[in-house]
GUKEZA-361351 format. One record per residue (C-alpha): residue in one letter; x, y, z. Coordinates in nm, 2 decimals, always signed. Layout:
N
{'A',{X,Y,Z}}
...
This chain:
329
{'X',{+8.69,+10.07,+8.47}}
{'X',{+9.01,+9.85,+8.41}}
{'X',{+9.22,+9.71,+8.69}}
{'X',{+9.54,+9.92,+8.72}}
{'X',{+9.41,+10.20,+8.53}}
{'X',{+9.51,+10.58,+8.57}}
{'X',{+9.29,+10.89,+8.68}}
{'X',{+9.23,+11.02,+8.33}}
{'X',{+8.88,+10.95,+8.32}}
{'X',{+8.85,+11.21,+8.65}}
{'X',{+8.62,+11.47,+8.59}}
{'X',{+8.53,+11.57,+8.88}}
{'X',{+8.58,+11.44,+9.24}}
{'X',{+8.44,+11.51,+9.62}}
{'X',{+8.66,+11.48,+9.90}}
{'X',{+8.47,+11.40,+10.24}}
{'X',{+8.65,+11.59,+10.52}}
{'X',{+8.65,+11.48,+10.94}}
{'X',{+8.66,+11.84,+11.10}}
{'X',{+8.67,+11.65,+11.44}}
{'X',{+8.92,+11.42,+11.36}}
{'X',{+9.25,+11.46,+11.54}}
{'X',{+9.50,+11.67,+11.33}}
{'X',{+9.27,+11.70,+11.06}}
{'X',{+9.48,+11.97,+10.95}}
{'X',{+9.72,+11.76,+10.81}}
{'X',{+9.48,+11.60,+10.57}}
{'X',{+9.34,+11.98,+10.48}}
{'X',{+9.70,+12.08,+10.40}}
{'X',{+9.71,+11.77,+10.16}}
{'X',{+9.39,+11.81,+10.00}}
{'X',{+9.52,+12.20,+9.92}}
{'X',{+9.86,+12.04,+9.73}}
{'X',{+9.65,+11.82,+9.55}}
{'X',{+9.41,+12.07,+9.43}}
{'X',{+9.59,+12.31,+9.32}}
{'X',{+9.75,+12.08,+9.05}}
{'X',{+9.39,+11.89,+8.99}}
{'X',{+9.29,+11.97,+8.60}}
{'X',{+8.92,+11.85,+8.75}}
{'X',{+8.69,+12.06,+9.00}}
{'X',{+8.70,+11.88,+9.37}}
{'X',{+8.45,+11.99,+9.63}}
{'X',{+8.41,+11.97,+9.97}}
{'X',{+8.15,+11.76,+10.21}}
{'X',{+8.22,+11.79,+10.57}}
{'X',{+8.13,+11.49,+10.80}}
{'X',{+7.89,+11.54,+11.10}}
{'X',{+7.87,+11.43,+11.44}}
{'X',{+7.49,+11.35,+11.38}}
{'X',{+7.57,+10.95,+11.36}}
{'X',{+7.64,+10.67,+11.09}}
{'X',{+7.35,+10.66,+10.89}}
{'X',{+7.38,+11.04,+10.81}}
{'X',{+7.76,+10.98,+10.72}}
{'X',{+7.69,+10.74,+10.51}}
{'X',{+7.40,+10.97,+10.34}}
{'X',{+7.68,+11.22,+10.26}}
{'X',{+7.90,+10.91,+10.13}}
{'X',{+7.63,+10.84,+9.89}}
{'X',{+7.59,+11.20,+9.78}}
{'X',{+7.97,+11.21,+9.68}}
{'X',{+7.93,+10.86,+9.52}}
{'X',{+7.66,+11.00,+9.35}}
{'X',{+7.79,+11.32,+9.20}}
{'X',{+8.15,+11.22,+9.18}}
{'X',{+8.41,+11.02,+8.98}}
{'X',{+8.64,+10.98,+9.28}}
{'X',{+8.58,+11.02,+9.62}}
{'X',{+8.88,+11.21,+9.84}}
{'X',{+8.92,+11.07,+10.21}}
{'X',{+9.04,+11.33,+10.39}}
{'X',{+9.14,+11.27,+10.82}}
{'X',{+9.14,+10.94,+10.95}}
{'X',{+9.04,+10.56,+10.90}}
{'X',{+8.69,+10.63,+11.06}}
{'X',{+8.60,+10.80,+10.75}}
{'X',{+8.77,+10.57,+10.54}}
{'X',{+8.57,+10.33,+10.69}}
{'X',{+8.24,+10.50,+10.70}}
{'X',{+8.31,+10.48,+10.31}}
{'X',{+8.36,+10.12,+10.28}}
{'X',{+8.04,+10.05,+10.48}}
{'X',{+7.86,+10.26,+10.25}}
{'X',{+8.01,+10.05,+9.97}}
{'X',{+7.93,+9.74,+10.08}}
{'X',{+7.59,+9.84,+10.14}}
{'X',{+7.59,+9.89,+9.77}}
{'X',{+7.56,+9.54,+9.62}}
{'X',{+7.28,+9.65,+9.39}}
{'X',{+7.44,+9.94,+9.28}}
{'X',{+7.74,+9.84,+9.05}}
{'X',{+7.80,+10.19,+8.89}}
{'X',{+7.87,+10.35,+9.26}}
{'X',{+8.06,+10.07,+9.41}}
{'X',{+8.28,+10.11,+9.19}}
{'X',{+8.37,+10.45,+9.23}}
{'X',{+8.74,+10.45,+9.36}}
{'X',{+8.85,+10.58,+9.70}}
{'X',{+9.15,+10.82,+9.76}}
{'X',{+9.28,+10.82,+10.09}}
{'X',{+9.50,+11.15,+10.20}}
{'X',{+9.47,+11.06,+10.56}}
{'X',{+9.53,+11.33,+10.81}}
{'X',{+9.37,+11.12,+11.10}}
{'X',{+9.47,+10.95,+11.39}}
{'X',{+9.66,+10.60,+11.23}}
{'X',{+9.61,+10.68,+10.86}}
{'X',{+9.71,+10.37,+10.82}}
{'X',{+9.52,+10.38,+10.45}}
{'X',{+9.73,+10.67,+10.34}}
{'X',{+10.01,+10.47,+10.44}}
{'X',{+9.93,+10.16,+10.28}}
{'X',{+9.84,+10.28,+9.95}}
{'X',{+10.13,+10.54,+9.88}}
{'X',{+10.52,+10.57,+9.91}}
{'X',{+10.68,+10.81,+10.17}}
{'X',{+10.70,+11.01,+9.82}}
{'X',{+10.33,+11.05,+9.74}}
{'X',{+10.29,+11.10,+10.10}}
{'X',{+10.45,+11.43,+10.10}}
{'X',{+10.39,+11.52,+9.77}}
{'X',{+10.03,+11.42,+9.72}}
{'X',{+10.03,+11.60,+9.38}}
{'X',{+10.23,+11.35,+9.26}}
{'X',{+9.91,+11.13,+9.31}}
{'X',{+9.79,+11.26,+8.97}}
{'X',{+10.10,+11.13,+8.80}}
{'X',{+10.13,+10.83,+8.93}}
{'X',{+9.79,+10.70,+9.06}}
{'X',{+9.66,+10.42,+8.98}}
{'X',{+9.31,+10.20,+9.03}}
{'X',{+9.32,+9.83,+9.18}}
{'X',{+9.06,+9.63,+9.36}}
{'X',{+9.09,+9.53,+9.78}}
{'X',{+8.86,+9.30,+9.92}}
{'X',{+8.71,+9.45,+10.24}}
{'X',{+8.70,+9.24,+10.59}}
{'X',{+8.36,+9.14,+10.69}}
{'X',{+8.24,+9.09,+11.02}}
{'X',{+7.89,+8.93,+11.05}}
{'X',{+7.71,+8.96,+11.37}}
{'X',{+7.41,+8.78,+11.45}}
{'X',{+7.24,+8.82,+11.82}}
{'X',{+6.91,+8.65,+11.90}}
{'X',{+6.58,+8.83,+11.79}}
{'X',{+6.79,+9.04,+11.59}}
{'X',{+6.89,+9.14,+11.23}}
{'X',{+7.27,+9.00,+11.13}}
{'X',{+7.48,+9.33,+11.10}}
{'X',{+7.79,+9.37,+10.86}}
{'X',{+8.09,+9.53,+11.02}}
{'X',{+8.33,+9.62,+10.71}}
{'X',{+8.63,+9.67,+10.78}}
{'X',{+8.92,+9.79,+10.45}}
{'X',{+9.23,+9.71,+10.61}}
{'X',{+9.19,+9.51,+10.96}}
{'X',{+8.99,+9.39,+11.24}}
{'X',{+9.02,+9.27,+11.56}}
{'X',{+8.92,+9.15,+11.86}}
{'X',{+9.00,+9.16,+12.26}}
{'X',{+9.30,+9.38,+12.34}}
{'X',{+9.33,+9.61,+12.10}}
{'X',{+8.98,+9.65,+11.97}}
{'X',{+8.97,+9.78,+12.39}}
{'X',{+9.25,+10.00,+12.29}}
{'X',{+9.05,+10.19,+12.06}}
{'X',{+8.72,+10.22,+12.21}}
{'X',{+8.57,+10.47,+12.38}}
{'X',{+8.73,+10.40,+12.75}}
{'X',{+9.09,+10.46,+12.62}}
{'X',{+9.18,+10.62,+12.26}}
{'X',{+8.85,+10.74,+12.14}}
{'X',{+8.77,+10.89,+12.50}}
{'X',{+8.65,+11.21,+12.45}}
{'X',{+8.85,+11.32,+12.78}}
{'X',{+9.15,+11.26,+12.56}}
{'X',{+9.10,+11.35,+12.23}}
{'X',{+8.89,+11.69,+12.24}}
{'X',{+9.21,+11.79,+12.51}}
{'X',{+9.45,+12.04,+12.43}}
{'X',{+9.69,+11.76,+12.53}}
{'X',{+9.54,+11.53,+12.28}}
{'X',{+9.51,+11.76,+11.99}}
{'X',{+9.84,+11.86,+11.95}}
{'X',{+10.11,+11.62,+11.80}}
{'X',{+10.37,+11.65,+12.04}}
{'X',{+10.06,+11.50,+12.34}}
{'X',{+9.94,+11.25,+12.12}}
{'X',{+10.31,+11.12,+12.05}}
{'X',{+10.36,+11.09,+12.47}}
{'X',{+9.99,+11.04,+12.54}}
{'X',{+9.89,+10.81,+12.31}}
{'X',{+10.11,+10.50,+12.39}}
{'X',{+10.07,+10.52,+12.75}}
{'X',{+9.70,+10.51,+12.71}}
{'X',{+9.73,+10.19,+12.48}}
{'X',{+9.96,+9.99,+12.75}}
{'X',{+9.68,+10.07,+12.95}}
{'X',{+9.43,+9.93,+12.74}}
{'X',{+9.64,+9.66,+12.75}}
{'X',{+9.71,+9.56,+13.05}}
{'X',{+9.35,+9.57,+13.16}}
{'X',{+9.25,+9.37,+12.87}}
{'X',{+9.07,+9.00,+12.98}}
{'X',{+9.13,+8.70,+12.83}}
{'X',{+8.85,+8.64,+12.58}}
{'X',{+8.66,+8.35,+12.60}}
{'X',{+8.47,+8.20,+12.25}}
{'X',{+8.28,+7.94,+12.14}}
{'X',{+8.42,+7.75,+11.81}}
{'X',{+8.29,+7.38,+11.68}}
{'X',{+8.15,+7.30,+11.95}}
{'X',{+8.46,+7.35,+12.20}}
{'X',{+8.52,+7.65,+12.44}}
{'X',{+8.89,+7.86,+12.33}}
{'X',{+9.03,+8.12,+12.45}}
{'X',{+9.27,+8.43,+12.33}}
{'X',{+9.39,+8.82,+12.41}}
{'X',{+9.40,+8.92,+12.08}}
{'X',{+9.30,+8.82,+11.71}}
{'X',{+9.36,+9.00,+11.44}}
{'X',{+9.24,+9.00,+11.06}}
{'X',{+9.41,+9.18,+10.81}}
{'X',{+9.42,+9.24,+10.44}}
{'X',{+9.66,+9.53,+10.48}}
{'X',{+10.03,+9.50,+10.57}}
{'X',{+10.01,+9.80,+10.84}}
{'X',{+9.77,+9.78,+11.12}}
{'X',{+9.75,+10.07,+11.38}}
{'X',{+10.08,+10.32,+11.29}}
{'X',{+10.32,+10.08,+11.39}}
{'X',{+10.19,+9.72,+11.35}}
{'X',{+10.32,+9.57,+11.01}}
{'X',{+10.16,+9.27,+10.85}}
{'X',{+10.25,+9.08,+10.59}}
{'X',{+9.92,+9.06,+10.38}}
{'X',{+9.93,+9.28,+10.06}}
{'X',{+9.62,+9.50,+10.04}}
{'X',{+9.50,+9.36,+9.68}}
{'X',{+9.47,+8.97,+9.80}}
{'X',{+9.18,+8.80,+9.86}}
{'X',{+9.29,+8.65,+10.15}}
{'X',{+9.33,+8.76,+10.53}}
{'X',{+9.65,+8.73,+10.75}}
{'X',{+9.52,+8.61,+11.09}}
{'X',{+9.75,+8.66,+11.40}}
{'X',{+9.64,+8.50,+11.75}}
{'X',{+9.80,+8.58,+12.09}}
{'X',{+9.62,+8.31,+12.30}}
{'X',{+9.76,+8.36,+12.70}}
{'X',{+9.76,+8.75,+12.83}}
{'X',{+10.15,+8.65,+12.94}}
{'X',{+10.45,+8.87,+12.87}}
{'X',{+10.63,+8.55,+12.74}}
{'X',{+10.36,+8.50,+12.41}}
{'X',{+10.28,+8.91,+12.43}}
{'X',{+10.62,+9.08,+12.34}}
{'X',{+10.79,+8.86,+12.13}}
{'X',{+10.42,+8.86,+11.89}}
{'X',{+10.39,+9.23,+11.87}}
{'X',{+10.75,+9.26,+11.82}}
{'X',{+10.77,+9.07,+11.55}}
{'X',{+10.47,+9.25,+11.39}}
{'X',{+10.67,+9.62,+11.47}}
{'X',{+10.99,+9.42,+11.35}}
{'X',{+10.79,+9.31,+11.00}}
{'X',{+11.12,+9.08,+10.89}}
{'X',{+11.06,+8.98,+10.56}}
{'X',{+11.13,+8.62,+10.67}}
{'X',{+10.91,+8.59,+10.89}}
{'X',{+10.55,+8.52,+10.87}}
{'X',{+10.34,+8.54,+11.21}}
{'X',{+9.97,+8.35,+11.24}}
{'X',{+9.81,+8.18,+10.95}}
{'X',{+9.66,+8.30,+10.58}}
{'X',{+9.32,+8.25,+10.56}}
{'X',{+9.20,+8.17,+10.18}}
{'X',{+8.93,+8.37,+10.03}}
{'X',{+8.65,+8.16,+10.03}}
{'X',{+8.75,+8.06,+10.42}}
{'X',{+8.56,+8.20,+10.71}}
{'X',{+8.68,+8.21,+11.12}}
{'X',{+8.30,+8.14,+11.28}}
{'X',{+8.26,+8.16,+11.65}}
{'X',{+7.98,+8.26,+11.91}}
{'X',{+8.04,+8.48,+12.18}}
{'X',{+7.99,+8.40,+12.59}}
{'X',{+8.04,+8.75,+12.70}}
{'X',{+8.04,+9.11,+12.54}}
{'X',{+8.35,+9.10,+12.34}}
{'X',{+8.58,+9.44,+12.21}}
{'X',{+8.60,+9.44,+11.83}}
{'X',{+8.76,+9.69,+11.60}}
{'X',{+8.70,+9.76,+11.22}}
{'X',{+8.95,+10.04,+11.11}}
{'X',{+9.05,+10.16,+11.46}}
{'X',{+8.62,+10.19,+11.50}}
{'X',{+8.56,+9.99,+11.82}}
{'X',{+8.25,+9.81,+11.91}}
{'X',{+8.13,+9.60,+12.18}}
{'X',{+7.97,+9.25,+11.98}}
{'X',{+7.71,+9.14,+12.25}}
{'X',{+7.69,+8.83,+12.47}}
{'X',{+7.56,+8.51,+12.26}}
{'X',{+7.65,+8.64,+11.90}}
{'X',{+7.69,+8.45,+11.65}}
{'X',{+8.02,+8.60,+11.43}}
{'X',{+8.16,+8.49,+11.12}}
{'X',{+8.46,+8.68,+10.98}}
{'X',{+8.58,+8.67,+10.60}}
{'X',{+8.69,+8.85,+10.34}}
{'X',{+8.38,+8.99,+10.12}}
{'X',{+8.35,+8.85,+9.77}}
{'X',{+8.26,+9.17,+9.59}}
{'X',{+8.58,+9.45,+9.57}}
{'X',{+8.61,+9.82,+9.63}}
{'X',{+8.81,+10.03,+9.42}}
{'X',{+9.11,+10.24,+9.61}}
{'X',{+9.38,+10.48,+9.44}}
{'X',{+9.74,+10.37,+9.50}}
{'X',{+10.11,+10.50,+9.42}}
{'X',{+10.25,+10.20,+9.55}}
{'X',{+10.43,+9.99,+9.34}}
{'X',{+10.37,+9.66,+9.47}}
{'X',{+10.00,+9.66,+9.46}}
{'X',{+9.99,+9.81,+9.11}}
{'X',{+10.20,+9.50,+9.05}}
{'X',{+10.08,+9.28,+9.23}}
């Protein structure tokens, strides 16, 4: 399979679909306009609630049977994929099967980095103008004593502190909140949503890390290979590099706090927040106390006296895009 290459080779293709996601409806109605103008058969897996390592089961069943694998509601899924991929370093033929993201989820912030406002309401128009390029996934290595090093993939971004708290379980991905009524519908999430993550926020610690040797501190760091992070954080890493745009906010003040994440909502062309990290560069640390990370919007609490190297992953995954830039790029 060429870099840049169309869907013509499609025979046949399975789209995973989140039935709990929020609004997964929108992702259903997408799936439906793409269908009906697919000249290949796509079929239907739904995701469970049984845990990871049965998602990632059904993953491998779609990679298995399918050409292209259809995302349908929400970065967890996305992301589910991608862990499945990366799992997959043995297996060249499955790895790279490309990834379709119609979104339909809470951020679909994959849907919107891969397509044009176009594609995104016409999602037939995918077929026309689809084509395959490589991304370089996020890795997050954890190593805690007496235990196995775990990979945490991440497609787009990562982070850690603030808003890694934002999406866990205590705020965002409370179930009090999104199995609500209020939280369901759009119009609750639109209200609900950002008062939650100012919350999150303002109860956030600073974090405290180990690093060469010397003790540092921050609120929030984030990795991205992705230029939107979130629904309304925009970076200015394209999603085909091999690098990683890192952005630190180091003092929970307003006066470093604002004028960062409005810059990142801003996204001037001219203006380049953090540092680029190169592709065969890593950001290593150890941890003194539970720390909040994020992969995707996933949260996780990394444990006390870990030892964490972040970096973008040597082998790529294959995504579908319609945007311009990345086919060009």
């Amino acid at each position: 399979m060429a870099e840049n290459s169309g869907l013509d080779h499609i025979r046949h293709a399975s789209a995973l679909v989140n039935p709990y996601s929020t609004n997964s409806r929108r992702g259903l109605k997408r799936l439906h306009q793409f269908r009906e103008s697919a000249p290949f058969e796509v079929s239907q897996l739904e995701t469970s609630r049984l845990g990871l390592e049965a998602n990632k089961a059904l993953v491998r069943l779609a990679l298995e049977q399918s050409d292209l694998v259809i995302v349908v509601a929400g970065d967890g899924t996305f992301n589910t994929v991608v862990r499945t991929l990366v799992e997959l370093k043995q297996d060249d033929d499955l790895r790279r099967k490309p990834i379709l993201s119609l979104g339909g989820g809470n951020a679909e912030d994959g849907h919107k980095a891969k397509h044009t406002s176009l594609h995104r309401r016409h999602p037939d128009r995918v077929l026309e103008d689809g084509r395959i390029v490589e991304i370089f996934p996020i890795i997050c290595r954890v190593t805690s004593e007496g235990k196995t090093a775990e990979k945490y993939p991440a497609a787009f971004y990562a982070s850690l502190g603030a808003t890694a708290l934002a999406s866990s379980y205590k705020y965002l991905n409370n179930p009090k909140h999104r199995d609500s009524l209020f939280g369901q519908s759009k119009v609750g999430r639109t209200f609900s949503e950002p008062i939650i993550a100012v919350r999150a926020l303002l109860a956030s610690p600073l974090n405290e890390i180990i690093r060469d040797g010397k003790t540092e501190y921050f609120y929030e760091n984030i990795f991205a290979n992705s230029h939107i992070m979130a629904k309304y954080l925009k970076l200015q890493t394209p999603l085909t590099e091999r690098g990683l745009q890192r952005v630190t906010i180091r003092q929970k003040t307003l006066r470093e706090i604002m004028p960062a994440f409005g810059l990142l909502i801003a996204n001037h062309p001219k203006t380049t927040i953090g540092e680029m990290m190169l592709a065969n560069e890593s950001y290593n640390f150890v941890t003194t106390h539970p720390l909040w990370a994020q992969f995707d919007g996933e949260a996780t609490e990394l444990p006390a006296d870990s030892q964490v190297s972040i970096f973008a992953d040597q082998q790529p995954i294959y995504v579908v895009t319609t945007n311009p830039k990345l086919v060009n790029n």
